[in-house]
N, C-alpha and C positions, 0 to 999 in steps of 0.2 A: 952684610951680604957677601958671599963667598966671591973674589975677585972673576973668577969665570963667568957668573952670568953678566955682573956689573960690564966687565968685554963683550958679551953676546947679545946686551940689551939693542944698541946702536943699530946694528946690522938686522934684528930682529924686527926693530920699530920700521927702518926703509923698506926690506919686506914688506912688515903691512900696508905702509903709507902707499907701497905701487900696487899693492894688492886691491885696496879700495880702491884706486883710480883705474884699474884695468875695470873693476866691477862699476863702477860708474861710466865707463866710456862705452861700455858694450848695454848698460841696462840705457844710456840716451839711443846707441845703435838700435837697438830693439824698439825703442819708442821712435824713432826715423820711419822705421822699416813699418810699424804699428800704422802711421799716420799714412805714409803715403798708400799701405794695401789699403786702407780707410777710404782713401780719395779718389783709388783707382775704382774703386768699388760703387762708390757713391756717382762716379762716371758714368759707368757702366749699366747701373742702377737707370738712372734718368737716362741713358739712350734706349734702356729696354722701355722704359714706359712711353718714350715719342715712336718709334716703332709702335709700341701698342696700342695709340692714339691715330698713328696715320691707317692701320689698318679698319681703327674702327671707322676713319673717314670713309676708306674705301667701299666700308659693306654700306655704310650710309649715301654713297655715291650707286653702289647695287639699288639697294632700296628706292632710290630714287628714279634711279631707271626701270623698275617693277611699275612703279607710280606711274611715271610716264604712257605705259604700255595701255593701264586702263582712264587716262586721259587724253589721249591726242594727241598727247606730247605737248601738255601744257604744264604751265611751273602751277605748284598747289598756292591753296589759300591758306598758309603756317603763320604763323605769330612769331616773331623774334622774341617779344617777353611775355611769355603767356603770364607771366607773376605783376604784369601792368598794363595788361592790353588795354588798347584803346576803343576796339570794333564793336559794334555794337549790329549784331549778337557776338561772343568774343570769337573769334579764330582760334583755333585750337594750335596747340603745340606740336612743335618738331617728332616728338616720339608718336602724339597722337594718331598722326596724318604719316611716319613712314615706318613706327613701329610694326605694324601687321606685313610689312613687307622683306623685313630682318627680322621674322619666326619670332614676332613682340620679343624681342631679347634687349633689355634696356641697359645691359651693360653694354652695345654698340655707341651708347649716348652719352657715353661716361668718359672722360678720361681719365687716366690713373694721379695725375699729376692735378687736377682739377682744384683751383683755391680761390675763393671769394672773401672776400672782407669788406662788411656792410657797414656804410659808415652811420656815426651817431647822428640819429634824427631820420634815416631811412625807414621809410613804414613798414618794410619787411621784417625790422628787428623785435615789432611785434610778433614775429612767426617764428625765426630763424635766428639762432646766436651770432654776435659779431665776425664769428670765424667758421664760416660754413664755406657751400662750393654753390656753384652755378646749376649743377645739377640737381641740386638740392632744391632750388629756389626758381629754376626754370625749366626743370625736365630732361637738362642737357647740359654739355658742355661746351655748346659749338653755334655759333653766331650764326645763323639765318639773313645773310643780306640781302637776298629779293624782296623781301618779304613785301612792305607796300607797292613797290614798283612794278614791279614783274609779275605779282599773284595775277593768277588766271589766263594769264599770255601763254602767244606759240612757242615754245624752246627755240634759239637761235636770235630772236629781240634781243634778246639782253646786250648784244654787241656794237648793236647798229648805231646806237647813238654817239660812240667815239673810236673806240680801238679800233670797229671795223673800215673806218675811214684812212687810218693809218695803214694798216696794214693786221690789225689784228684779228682775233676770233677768240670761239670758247677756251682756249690752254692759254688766254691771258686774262678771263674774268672769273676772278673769285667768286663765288658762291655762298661759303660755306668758311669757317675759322674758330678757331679757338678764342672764347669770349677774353680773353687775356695773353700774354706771353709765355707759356707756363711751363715751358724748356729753357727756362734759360735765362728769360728779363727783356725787359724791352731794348732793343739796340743789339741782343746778341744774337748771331746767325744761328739761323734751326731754331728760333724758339717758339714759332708761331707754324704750325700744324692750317694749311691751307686746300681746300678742296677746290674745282675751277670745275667749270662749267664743262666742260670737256669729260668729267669725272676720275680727272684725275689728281691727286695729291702729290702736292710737292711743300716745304719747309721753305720760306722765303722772305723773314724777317726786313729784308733789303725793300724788296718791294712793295709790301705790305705798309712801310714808314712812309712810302709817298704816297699810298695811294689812301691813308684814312685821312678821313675827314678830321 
């Protein structure tokens, strides 16, 4: 080998060895940069879909104030599990009773974020795969709490029996929720989508922890 390259190789070989290390410190750069547009996105993501869950509370907070108008202002007779009623004849579901009053639009009853998982030996699993949604399986995505209590009462009862004693009213009694935590997990702030009697929606994972049963 002619003594000039056998000189040149040295110098040639550090060259590459820095060359492949700039190409590897910039292709991890790139995969940095990859993960976090990934995570900001997937943020962003899931804040678009609680936005588009509290909206649908709202129009369901609409609807139900339609509802009102041709009742007295009394809370309907809705079923919380129309997939397990108890009533006999059964009470019809959340969509049935305020569907017609949200232009029967049943993606108001949906939420994007929507995840059930039915466990082994649930009787539903004869109907519905282990990984379905609430909607799927109940009409809806959003827990009906008056439902035995309050069906057929004046609107404004619902408070008398404690909060209004303290100091409370309708913009401290839930309603209406998300049948799960589904922004976020249970314990995380904003992950629980909450309608109030008042009809207004507010996110309030905090107080939602005390107050379920």
């Amino acid at each position: 080998m002619p003594s000039v390259l056998r000189q040149g190789m040295p110098t040639f070989l550090r060259a590459a060895r820095v060359n492949r290390a700039s190409v590897a410190a910039l292709a991890l750069t790139a995969l940095a940069i990859l993960l976090m547009g990934g995570f900001y996105a997937q943020r962003k993501w899931r804040a678009a879909e609680r936005i588009y869950c509290q909206q649908n509370l709202l129009r369901i907070g609409r609807a139900m104030e339609a509802y009102w108008q041709i009742s007295d202002r009394h809370w309907p007779w809705m079923s919380k599990l129309p997939s397990s009623d108890i009533h006999d004849p059964a009470w019809p579901g959340m969509a049935a009773v305020l569907g017609p009053f949200a232009e029967n639009d049943l993606s108001a009853f949906r939420c994007p974020s929507d995840r059930r998982r039915l466990a082994e030996g649930d009787p539903l699993r004869g109907t519905y795969p282990a990984a379905t949604t609430w909607f799927e399986t109940e009409g809806t995505s959003y827990e009906w709490l008056l439902a035995d209590v309050y069906a057929g009462k004046p609107v404004g009862r619902e408070a008398a029996g404690g909060r209004r004693a303290i100091g409370g009213g309708p913009a401290d009694q839930p309603i209406m929720w998300d049948f799960e935590p589904f922004h976020g997990g249970r314990g995380t702030p904003g992950s629980l989508n909450i309608l109030y009697a008042d009809l207004k929606v507010r996110s309030d994972e905090s107080q939602v922890s005390r107050e379920r049963p």
